[in-house]
MIMI-116827 format. One record per residue: x, y, z of N, C-alpha, C in turn; residue in one letter. Coordinates in steps of 0.001 Angstrom, whole numbers, plus 500000, padded with zeros to 6 digits. Each point is the difference from the previous one (the first is absolute). Example, Ala and Ser with C-alpha at 12.3 -4.5 7.8 and 13.67 -1.06 7.14 Angstrom:
2
513190494310507800499110501190500000500900501200500000A
499650501050499280500820501190500060499230501090500730S
This chain:
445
369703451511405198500581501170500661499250500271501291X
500620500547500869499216499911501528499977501512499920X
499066500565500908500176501352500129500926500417500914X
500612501606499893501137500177500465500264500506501448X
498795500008500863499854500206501230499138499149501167X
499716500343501332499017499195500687498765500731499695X
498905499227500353498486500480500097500177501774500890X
501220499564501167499321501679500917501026500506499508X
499260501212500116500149501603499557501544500169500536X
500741500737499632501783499820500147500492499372500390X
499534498822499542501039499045500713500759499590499064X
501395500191499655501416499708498899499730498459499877X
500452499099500740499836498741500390499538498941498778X
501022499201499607499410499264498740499018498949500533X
498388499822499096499191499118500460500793498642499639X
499590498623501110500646498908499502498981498915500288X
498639500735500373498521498813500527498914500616499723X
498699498874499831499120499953499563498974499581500864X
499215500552500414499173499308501275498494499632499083X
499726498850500055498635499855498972498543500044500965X
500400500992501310498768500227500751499291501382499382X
501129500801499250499373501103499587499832500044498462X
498752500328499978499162500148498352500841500570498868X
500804500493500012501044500592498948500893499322500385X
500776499496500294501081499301500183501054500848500509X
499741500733500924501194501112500229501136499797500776X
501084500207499405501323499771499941500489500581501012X
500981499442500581500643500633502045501329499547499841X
500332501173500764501866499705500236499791498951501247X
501224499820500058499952499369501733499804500010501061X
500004501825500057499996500277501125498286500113499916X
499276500492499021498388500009500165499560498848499736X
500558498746499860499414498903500062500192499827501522X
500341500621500426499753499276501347499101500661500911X
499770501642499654499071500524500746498620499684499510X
499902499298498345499020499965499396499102498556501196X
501036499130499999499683498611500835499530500584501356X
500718501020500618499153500069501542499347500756499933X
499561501326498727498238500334500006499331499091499609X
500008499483498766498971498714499926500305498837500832X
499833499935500822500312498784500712499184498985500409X
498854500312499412498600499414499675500173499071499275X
500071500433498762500364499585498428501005498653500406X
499228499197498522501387498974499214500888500419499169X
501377500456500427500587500016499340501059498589499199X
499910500836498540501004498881499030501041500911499384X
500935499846500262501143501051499382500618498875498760X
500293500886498854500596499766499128501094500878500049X
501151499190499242501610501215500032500008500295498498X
500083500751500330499961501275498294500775498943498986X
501154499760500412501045499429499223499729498481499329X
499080499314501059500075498497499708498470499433500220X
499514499483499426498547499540499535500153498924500200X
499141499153500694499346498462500583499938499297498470X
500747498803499373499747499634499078500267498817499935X
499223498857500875500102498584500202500245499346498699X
498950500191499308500122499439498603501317499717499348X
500612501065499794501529500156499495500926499555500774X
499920499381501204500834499809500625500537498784500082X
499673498790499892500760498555498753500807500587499263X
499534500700499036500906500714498686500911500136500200X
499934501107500851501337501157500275500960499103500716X
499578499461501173500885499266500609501049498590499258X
499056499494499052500648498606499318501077501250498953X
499807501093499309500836500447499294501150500824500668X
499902500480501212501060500238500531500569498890500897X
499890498844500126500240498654500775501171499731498841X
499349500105498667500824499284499182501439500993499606X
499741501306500285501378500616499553500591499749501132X
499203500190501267501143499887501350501031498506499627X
499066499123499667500708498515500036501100500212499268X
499664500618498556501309499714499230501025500864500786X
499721500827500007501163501161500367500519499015501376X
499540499468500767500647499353501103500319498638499161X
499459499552499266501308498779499358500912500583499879X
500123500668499250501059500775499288500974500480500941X
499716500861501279501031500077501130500552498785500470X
498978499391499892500805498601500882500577499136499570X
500319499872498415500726499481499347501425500236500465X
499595501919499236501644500428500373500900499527501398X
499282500593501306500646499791501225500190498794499691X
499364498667499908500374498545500339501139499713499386X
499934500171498238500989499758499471501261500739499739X
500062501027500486501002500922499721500632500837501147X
499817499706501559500633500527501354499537501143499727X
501305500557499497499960501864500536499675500618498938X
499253499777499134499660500314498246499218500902500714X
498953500532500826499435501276499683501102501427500566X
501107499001500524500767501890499913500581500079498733X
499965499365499251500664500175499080499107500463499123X
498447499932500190498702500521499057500339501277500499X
499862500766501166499300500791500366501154501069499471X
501106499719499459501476500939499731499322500422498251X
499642498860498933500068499782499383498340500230499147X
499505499069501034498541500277499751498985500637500876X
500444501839500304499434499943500818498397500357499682X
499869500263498761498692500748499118498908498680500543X
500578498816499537499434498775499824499395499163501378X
500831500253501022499952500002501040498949500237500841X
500143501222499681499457501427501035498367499599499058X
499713499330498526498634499995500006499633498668500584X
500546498959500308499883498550500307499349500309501599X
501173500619501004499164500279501447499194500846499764X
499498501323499640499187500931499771498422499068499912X
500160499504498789498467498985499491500064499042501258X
500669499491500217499772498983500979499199500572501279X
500821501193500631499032500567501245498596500649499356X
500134500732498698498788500358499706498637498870499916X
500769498478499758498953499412499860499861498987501243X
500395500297500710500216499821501446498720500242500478X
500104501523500204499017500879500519498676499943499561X
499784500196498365498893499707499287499160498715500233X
500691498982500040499501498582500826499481500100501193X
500529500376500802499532500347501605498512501176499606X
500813500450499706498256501026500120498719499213499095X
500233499504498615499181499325499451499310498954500472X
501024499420501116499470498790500765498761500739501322X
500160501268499847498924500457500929499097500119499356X
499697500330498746498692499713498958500057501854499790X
501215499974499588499920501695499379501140499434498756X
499468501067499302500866500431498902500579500887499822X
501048500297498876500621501646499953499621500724498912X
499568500890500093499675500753499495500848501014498800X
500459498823499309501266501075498760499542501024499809X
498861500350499824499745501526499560500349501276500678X
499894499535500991499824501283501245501814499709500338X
500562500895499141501460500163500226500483500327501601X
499630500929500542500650500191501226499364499131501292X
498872499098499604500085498779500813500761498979500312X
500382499677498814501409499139499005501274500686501133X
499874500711499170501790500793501046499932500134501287X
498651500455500845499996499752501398500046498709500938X
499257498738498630499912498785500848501371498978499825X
500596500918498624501424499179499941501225500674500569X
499758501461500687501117500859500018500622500394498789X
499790500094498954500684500639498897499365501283499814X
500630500402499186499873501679499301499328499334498720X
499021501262499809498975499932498438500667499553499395X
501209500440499248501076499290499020500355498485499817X
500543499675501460500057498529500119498920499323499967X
499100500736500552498753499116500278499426499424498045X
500159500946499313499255499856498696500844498668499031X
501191500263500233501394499074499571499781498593501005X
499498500168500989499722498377500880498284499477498918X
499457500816499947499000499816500188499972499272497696X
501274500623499676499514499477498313501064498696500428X
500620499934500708500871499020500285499720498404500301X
498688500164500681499123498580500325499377499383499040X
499705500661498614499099499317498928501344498854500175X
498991498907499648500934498360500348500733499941498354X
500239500468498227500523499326498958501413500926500685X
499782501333500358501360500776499497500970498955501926X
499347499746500975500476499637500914500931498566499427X
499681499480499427500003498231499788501721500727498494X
499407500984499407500626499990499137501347500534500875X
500213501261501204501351500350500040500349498984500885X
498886498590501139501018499061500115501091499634499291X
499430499628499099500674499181498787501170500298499752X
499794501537499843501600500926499260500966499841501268X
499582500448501386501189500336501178500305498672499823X
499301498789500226500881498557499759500642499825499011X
499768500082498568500777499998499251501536501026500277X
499581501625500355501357500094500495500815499834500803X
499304499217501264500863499959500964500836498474499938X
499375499027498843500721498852499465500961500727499254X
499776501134498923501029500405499235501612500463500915X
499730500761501223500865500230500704500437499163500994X
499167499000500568500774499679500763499992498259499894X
499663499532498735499873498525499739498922499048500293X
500213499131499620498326499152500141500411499444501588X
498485500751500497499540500005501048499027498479500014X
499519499448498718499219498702500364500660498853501216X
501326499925499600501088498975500592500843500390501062X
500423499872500364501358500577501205500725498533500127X
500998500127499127501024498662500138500647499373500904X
499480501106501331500532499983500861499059499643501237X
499113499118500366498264499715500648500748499486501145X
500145500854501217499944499791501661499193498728500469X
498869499206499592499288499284499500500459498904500238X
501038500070498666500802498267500102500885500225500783X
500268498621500112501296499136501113500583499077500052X
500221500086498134500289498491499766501615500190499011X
500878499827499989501009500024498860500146498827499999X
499663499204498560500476498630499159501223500188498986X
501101499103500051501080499597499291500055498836500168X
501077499816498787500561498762499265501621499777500018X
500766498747500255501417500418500618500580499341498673X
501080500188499413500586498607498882500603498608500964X
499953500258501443500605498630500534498485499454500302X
498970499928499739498544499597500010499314500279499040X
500390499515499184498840500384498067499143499352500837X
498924500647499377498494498883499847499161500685501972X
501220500780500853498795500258501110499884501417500145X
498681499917500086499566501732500662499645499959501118X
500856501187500695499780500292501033499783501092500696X
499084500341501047499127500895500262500636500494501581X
500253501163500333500436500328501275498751500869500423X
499283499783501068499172501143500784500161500764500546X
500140501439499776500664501013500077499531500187501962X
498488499984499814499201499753501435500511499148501141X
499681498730499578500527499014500493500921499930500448X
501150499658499258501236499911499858500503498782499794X
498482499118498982500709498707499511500137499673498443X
500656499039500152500036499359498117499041498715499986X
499571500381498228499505498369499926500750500050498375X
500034499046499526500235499718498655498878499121499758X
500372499678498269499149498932499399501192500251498485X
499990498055499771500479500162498891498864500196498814X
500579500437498971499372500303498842500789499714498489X
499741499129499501500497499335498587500569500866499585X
499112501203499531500212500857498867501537500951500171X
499901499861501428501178501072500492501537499492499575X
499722498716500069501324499057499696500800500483498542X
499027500519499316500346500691498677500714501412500005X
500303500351500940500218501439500586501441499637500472X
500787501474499706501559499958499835500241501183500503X
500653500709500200500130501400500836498845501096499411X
499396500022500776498152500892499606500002501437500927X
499616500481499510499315501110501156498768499754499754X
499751500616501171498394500454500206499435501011500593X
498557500024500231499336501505500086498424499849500263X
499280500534501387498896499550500287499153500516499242X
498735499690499575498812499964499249499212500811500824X
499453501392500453499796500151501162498442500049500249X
499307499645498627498744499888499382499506498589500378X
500544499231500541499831498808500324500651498985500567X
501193500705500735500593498808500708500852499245499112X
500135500070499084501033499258498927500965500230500266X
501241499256499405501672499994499598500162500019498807X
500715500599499099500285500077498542501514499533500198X
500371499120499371501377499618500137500553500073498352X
501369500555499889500173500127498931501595499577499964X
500198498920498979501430499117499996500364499522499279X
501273499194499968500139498844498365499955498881499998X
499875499478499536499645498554500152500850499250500284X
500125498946501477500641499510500368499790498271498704X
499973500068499119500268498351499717500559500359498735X
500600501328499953500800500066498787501638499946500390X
500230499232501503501193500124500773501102500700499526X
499536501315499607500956501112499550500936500194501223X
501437500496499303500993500139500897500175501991500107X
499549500602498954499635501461499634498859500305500074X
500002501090500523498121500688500370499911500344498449X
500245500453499258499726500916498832499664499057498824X
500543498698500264499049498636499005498962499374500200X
499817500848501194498329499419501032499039499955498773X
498666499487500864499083499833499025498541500936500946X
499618500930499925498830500404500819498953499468500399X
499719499744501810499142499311500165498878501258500710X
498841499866500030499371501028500519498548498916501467X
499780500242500919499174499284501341499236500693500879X
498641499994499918499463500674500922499462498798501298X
500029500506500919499706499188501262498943500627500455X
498462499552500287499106500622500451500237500206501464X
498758500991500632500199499440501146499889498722500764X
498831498914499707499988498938500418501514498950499250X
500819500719499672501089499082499881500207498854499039X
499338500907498498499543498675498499500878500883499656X
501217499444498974500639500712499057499297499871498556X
500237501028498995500050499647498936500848500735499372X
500300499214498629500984500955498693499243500759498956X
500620501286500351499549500710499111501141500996498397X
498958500622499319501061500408498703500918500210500788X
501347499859499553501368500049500038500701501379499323X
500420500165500584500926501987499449501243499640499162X
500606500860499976501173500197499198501052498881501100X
501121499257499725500726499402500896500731501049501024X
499654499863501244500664500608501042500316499094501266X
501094500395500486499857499267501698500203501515500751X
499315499412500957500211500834501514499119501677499340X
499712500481498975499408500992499704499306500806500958X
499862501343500143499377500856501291498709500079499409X
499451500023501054497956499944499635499848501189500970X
498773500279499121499072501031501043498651499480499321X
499150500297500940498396499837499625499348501595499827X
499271500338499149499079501074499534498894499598499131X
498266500125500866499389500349498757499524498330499179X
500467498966500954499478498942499097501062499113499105X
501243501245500334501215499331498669500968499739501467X
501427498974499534500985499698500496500882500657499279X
500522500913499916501155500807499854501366499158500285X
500881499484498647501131499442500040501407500475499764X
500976500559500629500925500238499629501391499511499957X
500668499986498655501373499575500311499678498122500418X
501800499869500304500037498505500905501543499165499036X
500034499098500175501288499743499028499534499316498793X
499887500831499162499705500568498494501411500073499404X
499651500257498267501450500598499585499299501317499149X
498295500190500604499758500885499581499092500952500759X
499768501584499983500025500805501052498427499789500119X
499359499253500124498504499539500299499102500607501021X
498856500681499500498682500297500748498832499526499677X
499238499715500312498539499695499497498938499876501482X
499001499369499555498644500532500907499032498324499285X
499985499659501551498905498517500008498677500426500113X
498778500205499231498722500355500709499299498605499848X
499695500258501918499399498765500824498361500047498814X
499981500720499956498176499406499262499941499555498921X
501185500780498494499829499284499073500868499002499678X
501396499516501072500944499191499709500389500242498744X
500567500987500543500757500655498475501276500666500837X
501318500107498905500942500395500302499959501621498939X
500799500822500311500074501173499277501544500520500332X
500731500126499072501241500362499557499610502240500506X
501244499960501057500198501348500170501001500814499543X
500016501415500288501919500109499202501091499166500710X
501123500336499544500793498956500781500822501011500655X
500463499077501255501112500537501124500922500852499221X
500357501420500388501281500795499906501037498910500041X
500635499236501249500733499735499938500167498739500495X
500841498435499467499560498717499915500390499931501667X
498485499000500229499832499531501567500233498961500085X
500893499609501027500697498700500178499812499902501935X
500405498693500295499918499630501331499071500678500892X
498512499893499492498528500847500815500334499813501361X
499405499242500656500176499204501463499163501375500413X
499161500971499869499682500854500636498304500139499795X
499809501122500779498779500082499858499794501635499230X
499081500283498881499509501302500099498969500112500745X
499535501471499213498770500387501153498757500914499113X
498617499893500437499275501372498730499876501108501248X
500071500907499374500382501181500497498984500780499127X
498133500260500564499122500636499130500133499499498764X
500149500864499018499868499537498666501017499247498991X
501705500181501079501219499363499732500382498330500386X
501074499948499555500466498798500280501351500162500295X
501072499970501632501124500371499806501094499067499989X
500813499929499321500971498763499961501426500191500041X
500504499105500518501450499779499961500691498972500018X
501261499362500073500829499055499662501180500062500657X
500732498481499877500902500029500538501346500411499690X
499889499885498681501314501041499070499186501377499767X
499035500386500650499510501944499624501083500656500497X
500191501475500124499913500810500710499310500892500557X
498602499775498824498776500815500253499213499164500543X
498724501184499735498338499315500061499458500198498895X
498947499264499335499464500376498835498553500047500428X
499601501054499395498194500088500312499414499614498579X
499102499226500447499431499239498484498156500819500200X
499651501230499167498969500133499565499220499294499701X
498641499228500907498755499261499255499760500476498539X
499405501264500594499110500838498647500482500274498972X
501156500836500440501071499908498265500931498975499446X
500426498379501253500665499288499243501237500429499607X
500592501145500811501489500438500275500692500069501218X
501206499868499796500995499823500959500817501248500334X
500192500309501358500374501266500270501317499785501288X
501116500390499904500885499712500881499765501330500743X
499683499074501753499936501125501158500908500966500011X
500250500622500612501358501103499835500528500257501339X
501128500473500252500470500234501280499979498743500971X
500338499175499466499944498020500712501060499597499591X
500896499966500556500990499238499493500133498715501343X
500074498945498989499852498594500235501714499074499896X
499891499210500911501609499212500268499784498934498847X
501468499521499430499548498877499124500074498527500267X
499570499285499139500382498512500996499040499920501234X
498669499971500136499726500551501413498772499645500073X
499245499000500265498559499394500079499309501147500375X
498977500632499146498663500900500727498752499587500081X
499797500760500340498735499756500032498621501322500565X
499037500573499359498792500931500019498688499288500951X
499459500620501177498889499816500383499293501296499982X
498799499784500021498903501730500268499335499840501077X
499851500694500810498615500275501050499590500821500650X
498579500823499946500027501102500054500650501194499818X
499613499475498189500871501732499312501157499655500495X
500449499598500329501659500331500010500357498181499407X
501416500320499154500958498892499569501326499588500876X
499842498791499666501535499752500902501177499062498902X
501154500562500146501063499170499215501064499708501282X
500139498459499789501035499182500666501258500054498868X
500969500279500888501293499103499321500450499182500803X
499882498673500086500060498930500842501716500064500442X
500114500084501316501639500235500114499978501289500397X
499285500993499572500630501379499899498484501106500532X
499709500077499304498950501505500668498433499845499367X
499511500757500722498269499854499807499979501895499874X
499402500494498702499536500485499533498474500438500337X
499073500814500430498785500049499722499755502067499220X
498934499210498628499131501436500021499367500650500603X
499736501610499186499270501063500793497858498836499514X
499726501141501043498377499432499455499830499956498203X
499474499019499542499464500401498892500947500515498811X
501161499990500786501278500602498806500996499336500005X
500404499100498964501142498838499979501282500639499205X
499712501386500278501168500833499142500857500622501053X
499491499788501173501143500273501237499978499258501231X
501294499475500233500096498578500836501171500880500922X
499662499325501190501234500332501068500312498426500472X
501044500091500847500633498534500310499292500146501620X
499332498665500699500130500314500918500352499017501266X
500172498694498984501245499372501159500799499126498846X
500479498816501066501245499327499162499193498420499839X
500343499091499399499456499178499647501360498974500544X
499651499345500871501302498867500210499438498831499860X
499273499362499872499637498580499824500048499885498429X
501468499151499842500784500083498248498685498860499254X
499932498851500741499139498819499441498325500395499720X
499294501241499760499150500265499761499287499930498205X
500845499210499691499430500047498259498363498829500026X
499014501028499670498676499292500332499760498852498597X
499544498750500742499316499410498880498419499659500078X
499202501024501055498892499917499964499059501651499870X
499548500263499222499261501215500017499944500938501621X
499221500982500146500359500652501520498831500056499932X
499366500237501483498779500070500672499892501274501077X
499125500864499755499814500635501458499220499444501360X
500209500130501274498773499136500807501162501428501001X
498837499911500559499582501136501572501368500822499792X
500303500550498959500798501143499474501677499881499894X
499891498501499904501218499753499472500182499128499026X
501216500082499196499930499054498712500844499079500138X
499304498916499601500749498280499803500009499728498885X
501549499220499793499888499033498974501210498630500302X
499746499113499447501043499111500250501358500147498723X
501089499617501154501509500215498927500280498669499434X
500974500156499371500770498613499384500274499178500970X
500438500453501511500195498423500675498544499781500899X
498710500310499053499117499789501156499602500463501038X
500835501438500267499628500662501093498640501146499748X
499357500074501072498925501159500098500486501392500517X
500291500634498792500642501260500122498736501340500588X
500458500616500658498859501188500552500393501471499740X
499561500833499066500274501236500302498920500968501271X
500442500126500877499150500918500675500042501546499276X
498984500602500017499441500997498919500065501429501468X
499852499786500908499775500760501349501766500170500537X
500974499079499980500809500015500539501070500357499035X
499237499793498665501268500096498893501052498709500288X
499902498741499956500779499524500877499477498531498589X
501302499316499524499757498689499370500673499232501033X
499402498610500403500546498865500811499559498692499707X
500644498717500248499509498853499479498795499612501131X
498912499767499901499293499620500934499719498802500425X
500551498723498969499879498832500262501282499206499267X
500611499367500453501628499322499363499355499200498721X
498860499139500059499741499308499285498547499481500265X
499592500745498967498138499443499916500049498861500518X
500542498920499340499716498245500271500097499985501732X
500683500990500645499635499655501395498659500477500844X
499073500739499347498751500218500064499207498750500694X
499193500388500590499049499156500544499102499290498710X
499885498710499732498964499480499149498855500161499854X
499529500779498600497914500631500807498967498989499553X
């Protein structure tokens, strides 16, 4: 406790120094520390500040333990921004409790660093030092100040990540990595070659590959954990004349371009994939039965999901994950169906009404979804809400049925169609156009 006035006689003035030239240690406002310095002006003076004590010793300590919360807490921001665009407006609506303590600690330990690095410490005890050197009020100051012990810090990391995965989906992945620039497909008038278009560039290379030759109308879906292709199809050497007597073939393509076969699913062709989480998410395809299940890449294991509302026939499309969903549609729908990760249920969108007969197809990017009806109109969602869609142009390029997964690169999405073309949605212009007649006329890389 400091005493509650200066050394001279009426002076209101809170003491905030210590001059160790005088034998009692007598305490001076500011303004008599300074007349104190030009009467003694003889004297060595050493001023100490009431608030903060010279404490070299401690100062490794303090600094490596607030180094280490700053770090995490800045992993932790920089996760989000990298992988997720505009994810902190969507915290700050939602999370703003969580938020508001993430920057708060961060400048507090900002500041605390800088001064510690001068070989001072802070002085927790002396409350209204605390609040003057951080700008807070006693209140806040006491709530910052139980806030820095490092178990309870480490522990509400933990929780805001856990909820902000709960709300807004696993943030580890983004299926969608600005990053790559590569879309690989497989044609049925070329079993056996893969081929690679450079989104950058703007060339192709292929390479044949044995394994592919086994492959019959497949979809696929990038690995985004590694550069992989997951190809999923029926087996071309059972020279079936019907998709639905197929035999299931399942192919991953690394990035360096080695295939291998892996467990095999329920029989499907052309089936819609999404990636989440480690698993390949399978839906539908020409079945005679309403088929879902889930490939997980680590234990090569297949897992049986509920099955489709309603039987999916002629895929040719792409879905999309949408946070914690999966949204789908077809070419005999009229809807969309949202497929729940967590609960493993199916939920028909509402207020969507869909043309029949009609190749679609779902992309996502940044919070917002997009539905093609190839021929007819482009659809996009509100942020973050796939429960209200407006139309906002027309879709005229009819030959758009994709047989290669989609890619984002410098904010537009590619994928290649059935005759080989490099289809482009511009995301800025709202605008789908073919951007190249035919990959194979690509420059050779």
């Amino acid at each position: 406790m400091k005493p509650a006035k200066c050394f001279m006689d009426n002076c209101l003035n809170d003491p905030e120094y210590i001059c160790k030239c005088t034998p009692a240690r007598t305490l001076f406002c500011s303004a008599h520390a300074r007349n104190h310095m030009v009467m003694k002006f003889k004297k060595p003076h050493e001023w100490i500040d009431l608030y903060f004590e010279p404490n070299p010793d401690s100062k490794k300590i303090i600094i490596k333990k607030l180094n280490e919360i700053k770090n995490e807490i800045r992993s932790c921001l920089d996760k989000l921004m990298l992988q997720y665009g505009e994810l902190l407006e969507t915290i700050e609506k939602s999370l703003s409790i969580a938020l508001e303590k993430y920057y708060k600690l961060n400048d507090e330990c900002d500041e605390i660093i800088l001064f510690a690095s001068q070989e001072r410490i802070l002085n927790v005890k002396t409350e209204k030092g605390v609040g003057k050197y951080l700008k807070l009020g006693p209140e806040e100051c006491k709530e910052s100040i139980q806030y820095w012990k490092m178990p309870e810090i480490k522990e509400d990391l933990s929780k805001i990540k856990e909820y902000i995965e709960e709300l807004y989906g696993n943030l580890e992945v983004n299926p969608f990595k600005e990053n790559e620039n590569e879309i690989c497909f497989i044609t049925q008038n070329n079993p056996g070659q893969f081929n690679s278009v450079n989104l950058a560039s703007m060339t192709i290379s292929t390479k044949t590959i044995d394994l592919l030759q086994k492959l019959h109308n497949a979809s696929s879906i990038l690995i985004p954990t590694n550069s992989s292709v997951f190809f999923h199809g029926s087996n071309r050497n059972n020279n079936m004349r019907y998709p639905d007597s197929s035999v299931s073939i399942n192919l991953i393509v690394d990035e360096f371009k080695n295939a291998k076969i892996i467990s095999s699913g329920t029989p499907a062709t052309k089936p819609l994939l999404a990636y989440y989480k480690s698993c390949v998410y399978a839906f539908g395809g020409w079945t005679k039965e309403y088929i879902s299940e889930k490939y997980n890449l680590e234990e090569n294991k297949w897992t049986k999901l509920k099955s489709l509302p309603t039987q999916y026939c002629w895929c040719n499309s792409h879905s999309t994950l949408f946070n914690n969903f999966i949204l789908i549609t077809a070419y005999c729908w009229t809807n969309m169906q949202c497929y729940d990760i967590k609960k493993d249920t199916f939920e028909i969108i509402p207020n969507l009404k869909l043309n029949y007969s009609r190749y679609k197809s779902i992309f996502s990017y940044d919070r917002r979804a997009y539905l093609f009806e190839f021929g007819l109109n482009i659809y996009q969602s509100e942020k973050d809400d796939f429960s209200t869609w407006q139309l906002i142009g027309d879709n005229r390029i009819c030959n758009s049925i994709p047989q290669s997964y989609s890619l984002i690169f410098k904010s537009n999405i590619y994928f290649i169609n059935e005759q080989n073309s490099l289809i482009e949605f511009n995301l800025k212009a709202k605008e789908l156009k073919c951007a190249q007649n035919s990959v194979y006329n690509l420059k050779k890389a």
